[in-house]
C-alpha positions as CSV (number, residue, x, y, z in Angstrom):
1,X,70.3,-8.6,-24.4
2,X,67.3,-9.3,-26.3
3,X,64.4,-7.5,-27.2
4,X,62.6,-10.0,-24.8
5,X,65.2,-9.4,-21.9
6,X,64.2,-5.9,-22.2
7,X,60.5,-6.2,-20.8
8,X,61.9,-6.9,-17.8
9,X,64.3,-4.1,-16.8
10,X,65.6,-4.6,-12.9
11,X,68.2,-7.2,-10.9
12,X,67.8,-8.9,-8.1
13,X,69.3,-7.5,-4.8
14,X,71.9,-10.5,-5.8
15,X,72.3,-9.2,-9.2
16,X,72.8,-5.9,-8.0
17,X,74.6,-6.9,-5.2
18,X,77.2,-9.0,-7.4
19,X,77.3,-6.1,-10.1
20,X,78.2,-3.8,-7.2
21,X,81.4,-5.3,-6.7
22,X,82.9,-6.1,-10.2
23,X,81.6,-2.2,-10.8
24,X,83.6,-1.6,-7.6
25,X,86.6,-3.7,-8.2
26,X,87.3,-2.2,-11.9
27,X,86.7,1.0,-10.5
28,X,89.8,0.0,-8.0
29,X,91.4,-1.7,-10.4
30,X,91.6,1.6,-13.0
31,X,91.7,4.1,-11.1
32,X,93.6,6.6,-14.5
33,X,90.4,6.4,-15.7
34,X,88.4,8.5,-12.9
35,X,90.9,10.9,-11.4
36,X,89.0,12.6,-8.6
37,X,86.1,10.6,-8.3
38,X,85.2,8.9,-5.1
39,X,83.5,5.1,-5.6
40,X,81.1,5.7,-2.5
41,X,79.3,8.4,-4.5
42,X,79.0,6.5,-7.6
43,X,77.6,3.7,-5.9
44,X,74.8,5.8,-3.9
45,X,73.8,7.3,-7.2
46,X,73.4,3.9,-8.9
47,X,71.8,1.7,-5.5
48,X,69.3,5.2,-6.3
49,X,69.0,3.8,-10.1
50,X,67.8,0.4,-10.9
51,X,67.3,1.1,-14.1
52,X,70.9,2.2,-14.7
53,X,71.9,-0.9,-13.0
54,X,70.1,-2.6,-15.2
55,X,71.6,-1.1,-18.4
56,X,75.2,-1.6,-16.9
57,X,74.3,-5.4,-15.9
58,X,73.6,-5.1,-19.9
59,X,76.6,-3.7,-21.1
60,X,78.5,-6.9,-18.4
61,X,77.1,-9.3,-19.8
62,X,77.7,-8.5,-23.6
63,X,81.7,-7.6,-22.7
64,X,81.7,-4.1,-22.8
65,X,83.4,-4.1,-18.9
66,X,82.0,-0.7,-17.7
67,X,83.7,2.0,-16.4
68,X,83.3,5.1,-14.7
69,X,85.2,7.8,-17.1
70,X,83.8,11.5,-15.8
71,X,81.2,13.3,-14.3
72,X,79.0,15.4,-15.9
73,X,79.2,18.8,-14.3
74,X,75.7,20.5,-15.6
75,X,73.7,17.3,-14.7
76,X,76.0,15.9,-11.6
77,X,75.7,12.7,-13.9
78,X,78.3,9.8,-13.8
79,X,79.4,8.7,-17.1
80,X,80.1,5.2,-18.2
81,X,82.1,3.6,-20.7
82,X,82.0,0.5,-22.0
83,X,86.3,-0.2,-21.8
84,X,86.9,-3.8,-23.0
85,X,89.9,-3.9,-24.7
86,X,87.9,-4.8,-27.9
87,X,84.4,-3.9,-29.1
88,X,82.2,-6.0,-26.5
89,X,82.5,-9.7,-27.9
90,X,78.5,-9.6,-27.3
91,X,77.6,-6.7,-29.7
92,X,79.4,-7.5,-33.3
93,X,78.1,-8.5,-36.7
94,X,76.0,-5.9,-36.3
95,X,75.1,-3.5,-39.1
96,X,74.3,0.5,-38.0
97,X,70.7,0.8,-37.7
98,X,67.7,-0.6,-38.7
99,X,66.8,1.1,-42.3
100,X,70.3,-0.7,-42.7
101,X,69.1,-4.2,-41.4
102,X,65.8,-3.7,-43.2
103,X,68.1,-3.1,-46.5
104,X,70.0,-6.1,-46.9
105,X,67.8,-9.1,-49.1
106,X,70.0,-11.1,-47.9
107,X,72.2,-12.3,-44.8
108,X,71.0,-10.4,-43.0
109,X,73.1,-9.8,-39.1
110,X,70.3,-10.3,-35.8
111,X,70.2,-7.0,-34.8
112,X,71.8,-3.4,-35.4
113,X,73.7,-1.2,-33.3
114,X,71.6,1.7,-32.2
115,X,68.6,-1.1,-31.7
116,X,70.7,-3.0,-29.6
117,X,71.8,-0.1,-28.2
118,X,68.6,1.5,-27.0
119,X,67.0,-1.9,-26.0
120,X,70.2,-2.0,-23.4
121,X,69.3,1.8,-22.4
122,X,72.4,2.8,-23.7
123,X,73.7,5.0,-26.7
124,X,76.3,4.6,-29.0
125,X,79.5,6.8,-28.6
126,X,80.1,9.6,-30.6
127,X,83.6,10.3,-32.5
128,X,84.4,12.8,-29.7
129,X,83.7,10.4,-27.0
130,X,85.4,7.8,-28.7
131,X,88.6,9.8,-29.0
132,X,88.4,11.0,-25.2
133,X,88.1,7.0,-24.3
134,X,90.8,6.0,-26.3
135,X,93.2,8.9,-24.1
136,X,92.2,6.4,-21.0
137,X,94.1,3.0,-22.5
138,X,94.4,1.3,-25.7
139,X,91.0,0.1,-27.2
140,X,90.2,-2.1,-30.7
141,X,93.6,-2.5,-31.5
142,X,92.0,-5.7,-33.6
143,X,88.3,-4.5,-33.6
144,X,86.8,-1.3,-34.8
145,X,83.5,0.4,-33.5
146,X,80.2,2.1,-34.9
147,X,80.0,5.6,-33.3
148,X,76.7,8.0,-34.0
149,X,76.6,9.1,-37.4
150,X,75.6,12.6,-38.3
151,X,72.4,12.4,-40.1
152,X,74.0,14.1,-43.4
153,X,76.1,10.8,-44.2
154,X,73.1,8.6,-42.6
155,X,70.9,9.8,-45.3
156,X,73.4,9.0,-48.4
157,X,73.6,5.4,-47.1
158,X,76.7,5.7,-44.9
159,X,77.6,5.3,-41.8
160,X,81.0,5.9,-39.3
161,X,82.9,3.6,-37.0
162,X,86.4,4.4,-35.5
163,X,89.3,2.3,-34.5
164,X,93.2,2.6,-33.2
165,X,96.1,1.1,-35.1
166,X,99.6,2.7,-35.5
167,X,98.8,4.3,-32.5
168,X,96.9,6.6,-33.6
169,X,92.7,6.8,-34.0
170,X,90.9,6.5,-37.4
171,X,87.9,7.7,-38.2
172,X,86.3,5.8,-41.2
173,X,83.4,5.7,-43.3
174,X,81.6,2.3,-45.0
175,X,77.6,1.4,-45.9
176,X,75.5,1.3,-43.1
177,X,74.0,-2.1,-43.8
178,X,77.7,-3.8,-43.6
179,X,78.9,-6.1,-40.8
180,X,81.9,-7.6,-40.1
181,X,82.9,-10.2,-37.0
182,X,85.0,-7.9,-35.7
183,X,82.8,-4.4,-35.5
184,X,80.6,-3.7,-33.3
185,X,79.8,-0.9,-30.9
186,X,80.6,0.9,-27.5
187,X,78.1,2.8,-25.4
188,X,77.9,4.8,-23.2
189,X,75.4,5.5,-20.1
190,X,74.9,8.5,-17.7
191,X,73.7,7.5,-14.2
């Protein structure tokens, strides 16, 4: 998940391999979240994709626990979600971006979400995408999440994350360069 990790971006037929099957399992396992979908296909698409492997081996390993949640009709894309219960245990203390990392003096977090985000080959979740995951199960009942923030609020020093309590999904706003233990963020990858 570092920037060093990134150089490098392809498994090993055993990494692949051994990614194939928890993809597969969790697939199995959830199958509310991918009505209509047939695993074969996904997994042809992907074998076809290293790269995407790569990225989902990525979103594993840092807790996200990706899922297949639709298919793109225009691109005949399959979309993944990262669908831990929490914000992936991996990608918190992270404030939004880098202007925001590059504007604290002081303890400062290791990275920021949409550069740990695109060093993965993933992107973050908008508010839209965030609401449609949360119609698939329950998600950061104790965490919240960054999601894309329009450029409007980005530019006054803001920046949006989302989480679910009371049953019901909150939007919310706070400085870009904050970070808390328990936010992080969700992404998302088309293969």
């Amino acid at each position: 998940m570092s920037k060093a990790k990134s150089i490098h971006k392809e498994l090993s037929s055993k990494e692949q391999e051994d990614l194939l099957k928890i993809l597969k399992a969790r697939f199995k396992k959830n199958k509310e979240r991918h009505k209509g979908l047939d695993w074969a296909k996904v997994e042809i698409r992907l074998a076809a994709a290293p790269e995407k492997l790569w990225s989902l081996n990525e979103m594993e390993a840092s807790g996200g626990e990706p899922d297949v949640v639709a298919l793109d009709k225009k691109t005949g894309q399959f979309i993944f979600y990262d669908c831990s219960e929490e914000t992936p245990k991996g990608r918190r203390s992270l404030c939004y971006d880098r202007e925001a990392l590059e504007e604290r003096k002081e303890h400062k977090p290791k990275n920021s979400a949409i550069d740990l985000a695109a060093a993965m080959g993933i992107e973050l979740l908008t508010e839209e995408q965030y609401r449609e995951l949360q119609k698939l199960g329950e998600f950061d009942l104790k965490t919240s999440s960054w999601v894309q923030t329009p450029s409007t609020i980005r530019k006054l020093g803001g920046a949006l994350f989302c989480d679910r309590r009371y049953d019901t999904v909150f939007l919310y706003h706070n400085g870009a360069s904050s970070y808390y233990a328990v936010r992080g963020f969700r992404g998302l990858l088309k293969a």
